[in-house]
MILUM-398362 format. One line per field, with one value per residue (C-alpha): residue number from 1; residue in three letters; x, y, z negated. Coordinates in Angstrom, 3 decimals. Last residue first. Layout:
N
pos (NUM,...)
code (ALA,...)
x (X,...)
y (Y,...)
z (Z,...)
***
This chain:
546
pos (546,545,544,543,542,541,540,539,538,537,536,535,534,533,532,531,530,529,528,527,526,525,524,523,522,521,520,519,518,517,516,515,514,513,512,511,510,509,508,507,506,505,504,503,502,501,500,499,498,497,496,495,494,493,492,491,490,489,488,487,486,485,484,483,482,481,480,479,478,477,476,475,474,473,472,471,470,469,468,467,466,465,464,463,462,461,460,459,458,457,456,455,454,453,452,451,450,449,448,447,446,445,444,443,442,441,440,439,438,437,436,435,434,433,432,431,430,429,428,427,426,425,424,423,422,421,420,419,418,417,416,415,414,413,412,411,410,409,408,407,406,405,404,403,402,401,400,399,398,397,396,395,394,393,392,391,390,389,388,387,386,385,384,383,382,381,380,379,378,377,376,375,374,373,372,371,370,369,368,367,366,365,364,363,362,361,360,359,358,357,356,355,354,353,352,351,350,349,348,347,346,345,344,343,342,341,340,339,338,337,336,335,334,333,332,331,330,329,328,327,326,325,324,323,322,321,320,319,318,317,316,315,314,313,312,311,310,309,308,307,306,305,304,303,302,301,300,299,298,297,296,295,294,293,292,291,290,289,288,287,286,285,284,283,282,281,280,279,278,277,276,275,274,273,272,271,270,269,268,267,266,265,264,263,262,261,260,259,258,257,256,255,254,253,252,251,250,249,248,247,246,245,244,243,242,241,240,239,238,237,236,235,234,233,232,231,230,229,228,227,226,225,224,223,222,221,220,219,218,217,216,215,214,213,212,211,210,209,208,207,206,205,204,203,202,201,200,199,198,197,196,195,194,193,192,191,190,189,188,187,186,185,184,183,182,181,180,179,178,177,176,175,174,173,172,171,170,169,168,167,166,165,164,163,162,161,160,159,158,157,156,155,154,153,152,151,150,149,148,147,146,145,144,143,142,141,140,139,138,137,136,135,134,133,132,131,130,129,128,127,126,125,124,123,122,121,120,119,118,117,116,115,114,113,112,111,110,109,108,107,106,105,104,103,102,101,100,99,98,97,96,95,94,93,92,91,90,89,88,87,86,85,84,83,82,81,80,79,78,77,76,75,74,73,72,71,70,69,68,67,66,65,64,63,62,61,60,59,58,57,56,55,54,53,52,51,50,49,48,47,46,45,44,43,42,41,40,39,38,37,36,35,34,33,32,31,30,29,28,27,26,25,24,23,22,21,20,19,18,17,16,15,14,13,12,11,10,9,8,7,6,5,4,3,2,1)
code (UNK,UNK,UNK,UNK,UNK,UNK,UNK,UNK,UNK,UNK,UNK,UNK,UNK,UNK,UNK,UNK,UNK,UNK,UNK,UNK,UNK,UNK,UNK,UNK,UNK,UNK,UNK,UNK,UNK,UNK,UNK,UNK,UNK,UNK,UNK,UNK,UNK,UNK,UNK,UNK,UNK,UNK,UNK,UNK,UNK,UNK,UNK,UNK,UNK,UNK,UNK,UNK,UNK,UNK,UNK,UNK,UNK,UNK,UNK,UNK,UNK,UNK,UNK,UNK,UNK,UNK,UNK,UNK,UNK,UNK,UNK,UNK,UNK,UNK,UNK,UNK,UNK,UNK,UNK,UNK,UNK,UNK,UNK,UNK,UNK,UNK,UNK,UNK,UNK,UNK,UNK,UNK,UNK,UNK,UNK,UNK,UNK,UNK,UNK,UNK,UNK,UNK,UNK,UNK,UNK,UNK,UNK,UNK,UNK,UNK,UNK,UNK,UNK,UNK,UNK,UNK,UNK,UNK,UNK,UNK,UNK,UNK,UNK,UNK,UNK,UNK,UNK,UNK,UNK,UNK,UNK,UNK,UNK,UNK,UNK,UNK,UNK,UNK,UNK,UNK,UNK,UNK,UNK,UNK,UNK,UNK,UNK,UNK,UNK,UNK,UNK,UNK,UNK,UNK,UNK,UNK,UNK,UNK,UNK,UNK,UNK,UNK,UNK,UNK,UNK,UNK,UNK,UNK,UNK,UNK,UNK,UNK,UNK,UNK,UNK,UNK,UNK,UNK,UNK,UNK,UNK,UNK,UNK,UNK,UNK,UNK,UNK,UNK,UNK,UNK,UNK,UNK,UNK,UNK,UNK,UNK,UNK,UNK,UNK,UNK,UNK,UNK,UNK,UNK,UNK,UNK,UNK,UNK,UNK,UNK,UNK,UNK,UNK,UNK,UNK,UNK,UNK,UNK,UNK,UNK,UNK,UNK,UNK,UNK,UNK,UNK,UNK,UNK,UNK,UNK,UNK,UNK,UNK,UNK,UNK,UNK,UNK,UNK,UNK,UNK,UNK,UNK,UNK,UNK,UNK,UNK,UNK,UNK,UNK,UNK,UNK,UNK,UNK,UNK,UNK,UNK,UNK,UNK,UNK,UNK,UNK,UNK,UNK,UNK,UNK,UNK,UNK,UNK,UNK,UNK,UNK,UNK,UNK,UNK,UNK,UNK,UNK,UNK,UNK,UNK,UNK,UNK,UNK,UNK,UNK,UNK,UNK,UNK,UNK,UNK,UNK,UNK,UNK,UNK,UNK,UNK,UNK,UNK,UNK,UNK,UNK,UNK,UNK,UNK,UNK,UNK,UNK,UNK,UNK,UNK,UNK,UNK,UNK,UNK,UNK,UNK,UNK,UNK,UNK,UNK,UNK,UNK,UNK,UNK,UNK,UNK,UNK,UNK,UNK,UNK,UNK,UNK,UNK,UNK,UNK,UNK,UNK,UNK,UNK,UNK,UNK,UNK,UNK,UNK,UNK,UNK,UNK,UNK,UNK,UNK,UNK,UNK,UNK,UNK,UNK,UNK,UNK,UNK,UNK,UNK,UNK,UNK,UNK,UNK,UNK,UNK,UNK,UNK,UNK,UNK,UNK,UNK,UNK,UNK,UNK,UNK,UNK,UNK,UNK,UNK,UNK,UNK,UNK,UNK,UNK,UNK,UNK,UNK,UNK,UNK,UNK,UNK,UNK,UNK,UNK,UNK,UNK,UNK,UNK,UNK,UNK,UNK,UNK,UNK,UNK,UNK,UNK,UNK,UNK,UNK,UNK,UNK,UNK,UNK,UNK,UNK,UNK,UNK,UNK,UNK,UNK,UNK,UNK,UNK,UNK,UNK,UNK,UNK,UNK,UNK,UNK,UNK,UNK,UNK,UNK,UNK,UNK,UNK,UNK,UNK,UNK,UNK,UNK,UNK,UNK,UNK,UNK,UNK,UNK,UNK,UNK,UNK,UNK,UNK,UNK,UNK,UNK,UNK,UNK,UNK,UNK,UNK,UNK,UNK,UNK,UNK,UNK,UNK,UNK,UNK,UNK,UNK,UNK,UNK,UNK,UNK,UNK,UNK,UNK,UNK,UNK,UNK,UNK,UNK,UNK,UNK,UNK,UNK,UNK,UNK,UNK,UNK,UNK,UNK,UNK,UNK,UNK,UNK,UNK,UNK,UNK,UNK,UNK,UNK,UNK,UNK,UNK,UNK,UNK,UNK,UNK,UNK,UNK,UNK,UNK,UNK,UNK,UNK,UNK,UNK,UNK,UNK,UNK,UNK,UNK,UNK,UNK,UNK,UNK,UNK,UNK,UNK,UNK,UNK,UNK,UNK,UNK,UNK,UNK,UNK,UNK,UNK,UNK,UNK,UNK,UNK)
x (13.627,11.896,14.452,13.811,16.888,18.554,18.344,19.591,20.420,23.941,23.874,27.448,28.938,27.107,25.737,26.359,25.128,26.167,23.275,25.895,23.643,21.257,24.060,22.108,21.150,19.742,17.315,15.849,12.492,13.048,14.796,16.554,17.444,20.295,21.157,23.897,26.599,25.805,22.196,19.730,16.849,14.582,12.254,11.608,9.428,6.341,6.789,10.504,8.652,11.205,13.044,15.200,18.643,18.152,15.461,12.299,10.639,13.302,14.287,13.115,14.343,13.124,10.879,10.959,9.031,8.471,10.643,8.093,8.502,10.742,8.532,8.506,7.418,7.729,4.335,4.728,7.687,7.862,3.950,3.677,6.151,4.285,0.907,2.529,3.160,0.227,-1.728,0.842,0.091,-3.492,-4.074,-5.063,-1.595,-0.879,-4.235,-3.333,-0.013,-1.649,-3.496,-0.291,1.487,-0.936,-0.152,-1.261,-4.578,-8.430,-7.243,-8.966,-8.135,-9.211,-9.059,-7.662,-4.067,-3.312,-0.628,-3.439,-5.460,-3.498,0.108,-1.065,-4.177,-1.977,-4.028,-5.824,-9.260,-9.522,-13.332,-12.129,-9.970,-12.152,-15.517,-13.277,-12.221,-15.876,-17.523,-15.023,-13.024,-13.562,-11.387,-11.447,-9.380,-10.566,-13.933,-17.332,-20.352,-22.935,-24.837,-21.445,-22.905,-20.046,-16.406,-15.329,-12.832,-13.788,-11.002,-10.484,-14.028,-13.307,-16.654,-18.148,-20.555,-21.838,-22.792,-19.547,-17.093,-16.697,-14.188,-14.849,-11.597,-12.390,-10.247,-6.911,-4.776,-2.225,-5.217,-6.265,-2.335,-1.900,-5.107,-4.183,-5.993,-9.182,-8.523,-8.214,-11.201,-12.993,-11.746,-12.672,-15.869,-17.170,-15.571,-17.958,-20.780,-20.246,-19.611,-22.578,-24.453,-22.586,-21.284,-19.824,-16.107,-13.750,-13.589,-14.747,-12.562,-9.965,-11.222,-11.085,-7.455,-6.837,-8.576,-6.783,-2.821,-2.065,-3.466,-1.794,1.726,0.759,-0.323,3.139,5.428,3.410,3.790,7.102,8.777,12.155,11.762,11.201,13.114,16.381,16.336,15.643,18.215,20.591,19.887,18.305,18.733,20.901,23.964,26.006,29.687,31.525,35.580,38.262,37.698,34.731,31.010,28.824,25.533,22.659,19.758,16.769,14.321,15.630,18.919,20.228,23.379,24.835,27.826,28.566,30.464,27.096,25.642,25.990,23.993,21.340,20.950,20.754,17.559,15.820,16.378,15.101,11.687,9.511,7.083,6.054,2.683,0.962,2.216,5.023,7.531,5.995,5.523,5.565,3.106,0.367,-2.272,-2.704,-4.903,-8.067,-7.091,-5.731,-1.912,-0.110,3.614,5.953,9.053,10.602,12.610,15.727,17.780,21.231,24.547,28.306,31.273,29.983,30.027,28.552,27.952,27.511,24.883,23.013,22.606,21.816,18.885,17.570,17.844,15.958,13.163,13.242,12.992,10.686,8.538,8.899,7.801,4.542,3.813,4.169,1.791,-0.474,-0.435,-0.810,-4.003,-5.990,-6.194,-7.619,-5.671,-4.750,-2.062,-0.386,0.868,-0.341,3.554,6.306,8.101,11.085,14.815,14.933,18.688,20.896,24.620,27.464,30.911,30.694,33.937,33.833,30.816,30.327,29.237,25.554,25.771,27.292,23.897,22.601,18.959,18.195,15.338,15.091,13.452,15.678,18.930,21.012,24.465,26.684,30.139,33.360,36.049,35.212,31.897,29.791,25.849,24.686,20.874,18.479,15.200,11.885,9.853,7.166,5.934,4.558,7.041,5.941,6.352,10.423,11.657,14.753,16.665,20.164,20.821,24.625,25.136,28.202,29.113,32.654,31.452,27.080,25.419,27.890,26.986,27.275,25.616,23.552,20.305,20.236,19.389,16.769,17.395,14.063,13.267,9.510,7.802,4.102,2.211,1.101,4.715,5.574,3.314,4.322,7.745,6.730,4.780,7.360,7.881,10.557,12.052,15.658,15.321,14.073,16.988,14.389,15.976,13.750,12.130,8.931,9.858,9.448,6.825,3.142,2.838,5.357,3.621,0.442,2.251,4.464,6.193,8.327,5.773,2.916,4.660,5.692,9.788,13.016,12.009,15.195,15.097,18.154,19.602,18.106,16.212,12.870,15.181,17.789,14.868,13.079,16.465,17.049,13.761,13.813,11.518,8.673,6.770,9.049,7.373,9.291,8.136,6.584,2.543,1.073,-2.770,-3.673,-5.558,-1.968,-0.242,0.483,1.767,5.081,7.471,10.274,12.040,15.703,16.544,19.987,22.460,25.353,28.383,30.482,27.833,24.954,22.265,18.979,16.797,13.794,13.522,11.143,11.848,14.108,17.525,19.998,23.571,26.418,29.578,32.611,34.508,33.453,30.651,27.893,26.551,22.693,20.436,20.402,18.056,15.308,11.756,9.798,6.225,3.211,2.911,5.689,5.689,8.612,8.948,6.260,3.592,4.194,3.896,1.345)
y (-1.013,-3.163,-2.512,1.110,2.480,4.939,8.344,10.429,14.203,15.485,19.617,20.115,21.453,23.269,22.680,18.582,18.013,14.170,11.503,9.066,7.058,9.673,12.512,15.830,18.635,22.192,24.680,26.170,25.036,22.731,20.677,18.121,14.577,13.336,10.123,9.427,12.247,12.105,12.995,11.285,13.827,12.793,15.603,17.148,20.056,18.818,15.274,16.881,19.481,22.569,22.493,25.191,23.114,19.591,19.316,17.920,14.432,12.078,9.863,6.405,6.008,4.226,7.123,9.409,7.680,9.448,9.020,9.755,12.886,14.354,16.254,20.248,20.026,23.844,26.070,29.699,29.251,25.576,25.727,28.850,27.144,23.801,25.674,27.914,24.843,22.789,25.749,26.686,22.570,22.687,26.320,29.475,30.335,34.253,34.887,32.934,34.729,37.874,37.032,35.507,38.595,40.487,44.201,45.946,46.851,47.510,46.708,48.902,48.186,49.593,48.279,48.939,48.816,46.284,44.757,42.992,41.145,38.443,38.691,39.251,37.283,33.782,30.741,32.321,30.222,32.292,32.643,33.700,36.206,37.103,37.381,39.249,42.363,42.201,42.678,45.591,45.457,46.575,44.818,44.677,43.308,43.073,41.622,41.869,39.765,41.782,38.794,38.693,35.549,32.869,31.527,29.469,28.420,29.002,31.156,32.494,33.677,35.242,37.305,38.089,41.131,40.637,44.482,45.652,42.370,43.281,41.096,41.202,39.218,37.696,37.093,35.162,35.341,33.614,31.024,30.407,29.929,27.360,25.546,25.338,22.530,23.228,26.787,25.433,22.771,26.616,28.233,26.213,25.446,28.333,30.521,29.286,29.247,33.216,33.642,31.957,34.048,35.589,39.339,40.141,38.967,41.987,41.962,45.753,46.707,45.090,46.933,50.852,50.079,49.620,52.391,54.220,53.034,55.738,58.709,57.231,57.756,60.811,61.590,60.424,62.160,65.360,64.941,63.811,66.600,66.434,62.780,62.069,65.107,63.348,60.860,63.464,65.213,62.587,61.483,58.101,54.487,55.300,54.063,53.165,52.344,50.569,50.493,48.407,44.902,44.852,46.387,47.542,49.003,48.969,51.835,49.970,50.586,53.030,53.011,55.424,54.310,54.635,54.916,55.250,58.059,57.700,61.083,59.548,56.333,58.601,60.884,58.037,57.017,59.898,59.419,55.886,56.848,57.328,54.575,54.351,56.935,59.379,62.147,64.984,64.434,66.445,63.435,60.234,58.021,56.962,60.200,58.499,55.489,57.111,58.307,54.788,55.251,54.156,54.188,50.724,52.057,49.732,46.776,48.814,51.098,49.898,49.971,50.167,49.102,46.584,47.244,43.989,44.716,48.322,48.316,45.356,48.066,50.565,48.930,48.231,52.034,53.123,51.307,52.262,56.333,55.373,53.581,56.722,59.199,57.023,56.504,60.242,60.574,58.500,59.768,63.581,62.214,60.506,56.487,54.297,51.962,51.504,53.886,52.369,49.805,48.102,46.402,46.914,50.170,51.408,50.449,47.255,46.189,45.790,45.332,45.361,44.978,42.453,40.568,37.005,34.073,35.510,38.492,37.493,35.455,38.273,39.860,36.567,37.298,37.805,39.967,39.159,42.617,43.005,41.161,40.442,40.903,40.491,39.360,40.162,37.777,34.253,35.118,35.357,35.918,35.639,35.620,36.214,34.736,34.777,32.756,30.045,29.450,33.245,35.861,36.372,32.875,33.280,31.403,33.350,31.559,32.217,31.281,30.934,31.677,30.412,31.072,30.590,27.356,27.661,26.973,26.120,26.100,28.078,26.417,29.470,27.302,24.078,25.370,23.078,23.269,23.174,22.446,22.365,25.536,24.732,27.955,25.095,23.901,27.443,27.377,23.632,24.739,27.842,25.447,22.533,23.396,24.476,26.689,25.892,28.599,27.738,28.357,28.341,26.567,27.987,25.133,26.989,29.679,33.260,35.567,35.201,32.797,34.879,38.219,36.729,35.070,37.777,36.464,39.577,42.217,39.408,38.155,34.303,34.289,35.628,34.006,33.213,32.615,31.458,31.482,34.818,35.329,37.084,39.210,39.568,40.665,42.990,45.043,45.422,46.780,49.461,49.389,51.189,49.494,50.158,52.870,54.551,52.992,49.717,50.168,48.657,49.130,47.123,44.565,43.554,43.748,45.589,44.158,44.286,42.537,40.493,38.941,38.125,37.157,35.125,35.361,33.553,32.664,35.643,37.403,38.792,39.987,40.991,42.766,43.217,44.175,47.586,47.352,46.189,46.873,45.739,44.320,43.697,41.316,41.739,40.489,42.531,41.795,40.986,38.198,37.890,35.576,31.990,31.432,28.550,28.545,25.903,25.324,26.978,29.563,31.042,34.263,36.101,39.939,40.375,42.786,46.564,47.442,50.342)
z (-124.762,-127.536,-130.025,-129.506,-128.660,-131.800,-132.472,-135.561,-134.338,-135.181,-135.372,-136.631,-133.434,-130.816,-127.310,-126.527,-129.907,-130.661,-131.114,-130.246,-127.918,-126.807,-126.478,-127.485,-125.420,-127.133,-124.756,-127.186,-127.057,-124.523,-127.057,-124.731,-125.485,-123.455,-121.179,-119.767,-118.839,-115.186,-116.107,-116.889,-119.187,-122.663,-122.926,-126.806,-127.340,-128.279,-129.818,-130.612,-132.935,-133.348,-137.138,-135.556,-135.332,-136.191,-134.499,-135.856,-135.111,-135.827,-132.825,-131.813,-127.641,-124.882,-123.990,-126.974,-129.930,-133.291,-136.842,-139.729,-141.424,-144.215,-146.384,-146.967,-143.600,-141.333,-142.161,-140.795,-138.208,-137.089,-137.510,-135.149,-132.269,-132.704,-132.276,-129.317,-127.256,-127.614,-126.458,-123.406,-121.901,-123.630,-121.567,-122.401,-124.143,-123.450,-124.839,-127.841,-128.379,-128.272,-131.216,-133.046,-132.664,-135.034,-134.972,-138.197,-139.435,-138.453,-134.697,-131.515,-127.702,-124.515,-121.155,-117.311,-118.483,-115.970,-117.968,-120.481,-117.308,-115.248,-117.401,-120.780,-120.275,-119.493,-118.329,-116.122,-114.997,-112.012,-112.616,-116.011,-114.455,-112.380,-114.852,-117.358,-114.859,-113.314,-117.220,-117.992,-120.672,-124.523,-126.680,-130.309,-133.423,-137.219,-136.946,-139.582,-138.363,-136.016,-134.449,-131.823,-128.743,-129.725,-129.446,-132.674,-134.280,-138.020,-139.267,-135.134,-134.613,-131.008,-131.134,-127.611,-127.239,-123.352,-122.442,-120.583,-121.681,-125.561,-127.162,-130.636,-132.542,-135.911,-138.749,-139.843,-137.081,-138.758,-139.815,-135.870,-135.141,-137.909,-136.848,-133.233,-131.090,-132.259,-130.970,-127.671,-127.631,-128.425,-125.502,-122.395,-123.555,-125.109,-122.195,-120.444,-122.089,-122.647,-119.197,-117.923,-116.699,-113.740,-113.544,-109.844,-109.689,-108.034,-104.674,-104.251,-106.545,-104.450,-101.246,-103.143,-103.979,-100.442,-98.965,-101.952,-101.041,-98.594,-100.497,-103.280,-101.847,-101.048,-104.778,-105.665,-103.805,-104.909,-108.517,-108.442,-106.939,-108.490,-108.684,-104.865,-104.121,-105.396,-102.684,-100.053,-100.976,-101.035,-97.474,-96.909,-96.759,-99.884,-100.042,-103.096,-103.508,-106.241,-105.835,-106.287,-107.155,-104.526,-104.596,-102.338,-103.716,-100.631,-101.837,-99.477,-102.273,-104.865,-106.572,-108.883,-110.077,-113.369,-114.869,-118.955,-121.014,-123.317,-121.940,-118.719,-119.448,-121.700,-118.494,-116.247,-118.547,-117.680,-114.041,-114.071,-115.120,-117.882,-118.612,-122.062,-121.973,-123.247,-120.890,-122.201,-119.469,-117.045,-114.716,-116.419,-114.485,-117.142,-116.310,-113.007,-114.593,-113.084,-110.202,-109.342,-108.003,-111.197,-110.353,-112.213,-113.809,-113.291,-113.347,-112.598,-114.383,-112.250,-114.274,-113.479,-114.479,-116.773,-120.663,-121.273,-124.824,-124.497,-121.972,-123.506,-126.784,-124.778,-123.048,-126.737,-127.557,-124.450,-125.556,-128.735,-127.792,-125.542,-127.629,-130.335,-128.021,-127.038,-130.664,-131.041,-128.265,-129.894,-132.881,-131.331,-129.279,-131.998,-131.322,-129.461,-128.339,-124.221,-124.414,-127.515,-126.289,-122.368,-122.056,-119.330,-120.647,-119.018,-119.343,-117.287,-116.412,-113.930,-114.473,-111.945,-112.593,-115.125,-116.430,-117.127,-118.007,-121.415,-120.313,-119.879,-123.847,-125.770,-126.350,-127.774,-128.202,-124.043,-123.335,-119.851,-118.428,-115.262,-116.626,-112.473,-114.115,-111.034,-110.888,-108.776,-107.392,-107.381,-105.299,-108.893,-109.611,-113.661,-113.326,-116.233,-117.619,-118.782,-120.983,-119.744,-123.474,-122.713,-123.527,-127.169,-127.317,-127.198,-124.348,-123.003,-120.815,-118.714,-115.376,-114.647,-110.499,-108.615,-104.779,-103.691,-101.367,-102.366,-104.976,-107.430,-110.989,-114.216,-117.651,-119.027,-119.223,-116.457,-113.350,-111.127,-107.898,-105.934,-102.552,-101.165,-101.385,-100.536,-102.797,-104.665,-105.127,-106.592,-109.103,-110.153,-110.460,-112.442,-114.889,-115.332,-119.263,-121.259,-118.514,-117.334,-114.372,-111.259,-108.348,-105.074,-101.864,-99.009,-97.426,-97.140,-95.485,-96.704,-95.782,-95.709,-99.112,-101.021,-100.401,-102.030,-105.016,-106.015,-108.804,-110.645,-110.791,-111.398,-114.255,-113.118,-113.965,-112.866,-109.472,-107.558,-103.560,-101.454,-98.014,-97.363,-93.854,-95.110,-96.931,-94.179,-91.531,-94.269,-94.279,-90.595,-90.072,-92.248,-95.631,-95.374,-98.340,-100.918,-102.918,-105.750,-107.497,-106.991,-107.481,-110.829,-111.419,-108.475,-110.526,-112.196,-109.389,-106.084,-103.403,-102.612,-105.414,-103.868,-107.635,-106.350,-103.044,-102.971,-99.962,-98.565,-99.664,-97.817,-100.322,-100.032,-102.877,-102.156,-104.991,-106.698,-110.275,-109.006,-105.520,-102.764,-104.086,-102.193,-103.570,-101.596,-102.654,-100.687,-98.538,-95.771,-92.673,-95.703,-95.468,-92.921,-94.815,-93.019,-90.040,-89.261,-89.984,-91.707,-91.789,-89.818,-93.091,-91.925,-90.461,-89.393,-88.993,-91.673,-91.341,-92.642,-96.150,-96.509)
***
């Protein structure tokens, strides 16, 4: 299992920069899954460290990065810079975070809507923060520039994800992982790409966890894949780097009884096949891909790309040749642990049901257009508590038998911790882990998952605007609202977004600007000019009072 760390810090500060590169040139490491440490002559960012396991230990990084050499766990505990994609459990890992970084580490936060993954952070005592400002390129660093790009669609959580654009001046680095980004253009906007990682593999619970007959599932499985693979295409083409990374999984399930998910034979139920199968689809695309496991270092300068394993090739290729066998030894290691977090798991209490009564059901008062997009029950079955979810009536109470269209069935310790946790976000704390099963009478209902993504008034409020800008926008033009020092109309001009929700009045050296968080769109508050596209004027005024 991972060794300790070479530098503790949870007595404050430590001091040390990451070690750059000897050559001018820019290195990156992989470390893991979406993890990886890139140096420069700049200095050094660590991107997404992901050790221990998430998602109730369902998710292991494969292959396994916990004998990394000492060297390499020296310059990522030493790296001048820390960037968080976003707060998935594969991506943020809280516990490894809190043993081995410093705490003044600057962290580049994406432009996120909301403060959340700053406030995270904070708790865990990080202290410096540079706020990025979406796909707007700054200087971190002499010769050192990074462009964070946002994604904040609600099927990501109102957090959203994100993506890293690195540059030294000389070559750039396309640092995707699982950002879904809308505008393909957008990460290749900033120059040439040389090097381009990017998630191929699944990263969701569907269809494995459904229940369904074997051959539809499988051919639901097939089909995921095959769309899957599709998508990554598509950002491969666009960008059309030099050279691309499959990264961001796929993630190894070590628990005997989730083992069947790893994607071994090729013809398992599940989405996760690994980054070997989609080299094949680079090469059979005239495209080039790296394999990179953990410690793999990729050089790269204007005229040449050059991976390094921290092992020899055959050894590399035996971990996928004989995956079977590499993998039950890595789970031989990883049981005693495994067997400990059951252990710790939350004993049933008796007051689930009241609980959940009144933290959920203010919630669904809150959202009428989500509760009717929803539109029927939900029976969440925690062992042999029988919850119904009564979204039409907003409600959370004891199931008497009444008709539902959606069902989970999870164990009673798996809902008492994350309840006792008080997780705002189900997708990320409990959904991922795979340790459930699901039924639905019809079709996929977004807005369901959306609640359980949204357990919070900050997320709630959120995800109602978001649902009424999409399923109900005003036929009416509505009363102007109050912004600070500032009347402005309530929707923006450019997705009808609620400013009361999604509007933040910022200073900045340009004055001051209203921003739609939703989007991400700035607008002059004097002129009411669009600072991000043309022909999107936004009336504002001072109050007279201001």
């Amino acid at each position: 299992m991972l060794r300790p760390s070479r530098s503790q810090c949870d007595d404050g500060p430590s001091p040390g920069r990451g070690h750059a590169p000897s050559l001018q040139s820019v290195r990156a490491t992989s470390i893991g899954h979406a993890g990886m440490l890139i140096e420069t002559a700049g200095g050094s960012i660590l991107c997404d460290p992901w050790f221990v396991p998430a998602f109730f230990g369902s998710w292991f990084v494969f292959p396994r990065n916990d004998q990394l050499g000492d060297d390499l766990l020296e310059r990522i505990e030493q790296a001048d810079f820390l960037y968080i994609t976003h707060l998935h459990g594969d991506h943020h890992d809280e516990s490894w975070l809190r043993q081995h970084l410093r705490r003044d580490i600057p962290i580049l936060l994406p432009g996120y809507p909301t403060r959340e993954q700053q406030r995270t952070l904070a708790a865990l005592g990080f202290t410096e923060f540079i706020r990025t400002t979406d796909r707007e390129e700054i200087e971190i660093a002499p010769g050192l520039t990074v462009a964070i790009h946002v994604e904040t669609s609600i099927t990501d959580g109102p957090g959203g994800d994100s993506a890293m654009v690195v540059s030294d001046g000389t070559t750039r680095l396309v640092n995707q992982n699982d950002c879904r980004t809308t505008d393909l253009h957008a990460l290749s906007a900033h120059g040439p790409v040389d090097l381009h990682w990017l998630q191929f593999s699944g990263a969701i619970w569907y269809p494995m966890v459904y229940e369904l007959p074997a051959d539809e599932k499988a051919r639901l499985c097939h089909a995921k894949v095959d769309s899957q693979f599709a998508r990554a295409m598509r950002y491969v083409e666009t960008i059309d780097a030099r050279a691309v990374v499959p990264s961001a999984g796929p993630p190894a399930f070590l628990d005997p009884g989730m083992f069947g998910l790893n994607v071994i034979d090729g013809d398992e139920p599940s989405i996760f096949p690994d980054q070997r199968a989609f080299m094949a689809r680079l090469d059979s695309a005239g495209h080039r891909g790296i394999l990179a496991i953990p410690g793999t270092e990729i050089e790269i300068t204007p005229d040449e790309i050059v991976a390094r394993h921290p092992m020899p090739d055959a050894e590399v290729e035996a971990i996928f040749d004989h995956k079977r066998s590499y993998l039950e030894r890595y789970q031989a290691d990883w049981l005693p642990w495994l067997d400990a977090q059951k252990a710790a798991w939350q004993p049933p209490t008796t007051d689930l049901l009241a609980t959940l009564q009144a933290w959920w059901e203010p919630l669904l008062q809150m959202a009428p257009t989500l509760r009717a997009a929803v539109g029927a029950s939900c029976l969440l079955r925690a062992g042999d508590l029988d919850i119904l979810i009564d979204f039409p009536n907003g409600e959370v109470r004891a199931h008497a038998g009444e008709p539902y269209a959606f069902r989970f069935d999870i164990a009673r310790e798996l809902v008492e911790t994350v309840v006792a946790a008080r997780a705002v976000d189900w997708s990320n704390s409990l959904l991922l882990s795979c340790r459930f099963t699901a039924w639905r009478e019809g079709d996929f209902n977004e807005y369901l998952y959306n609640f359980l993504k949204s357990l919070s008034v900050e997320r709630m409020r959120r995800t109602e605007a978001e649902a009424v800008r999409k399923l109900a926008p005003p036929t009416e033009t509505e009363p102007d609202i109050e912004l600070g020092a500032y009347v402005v109309q309530r929707r923006c001009p450019h997705r009808n977004a609620d400013l009361t929700v999604f509007g933040e009045i910022e200073t900045g050296e340009h004055g001051d600007e209203l921003v739609c968080t939703l989007h991400g769109w700035r607008f002059d508050c004097e002129t009411g000019r669009c600072r991000t596209a043309a022909d999107h004027h936004l009336r504002i005024s001072r109050r007279v009072d201001a």
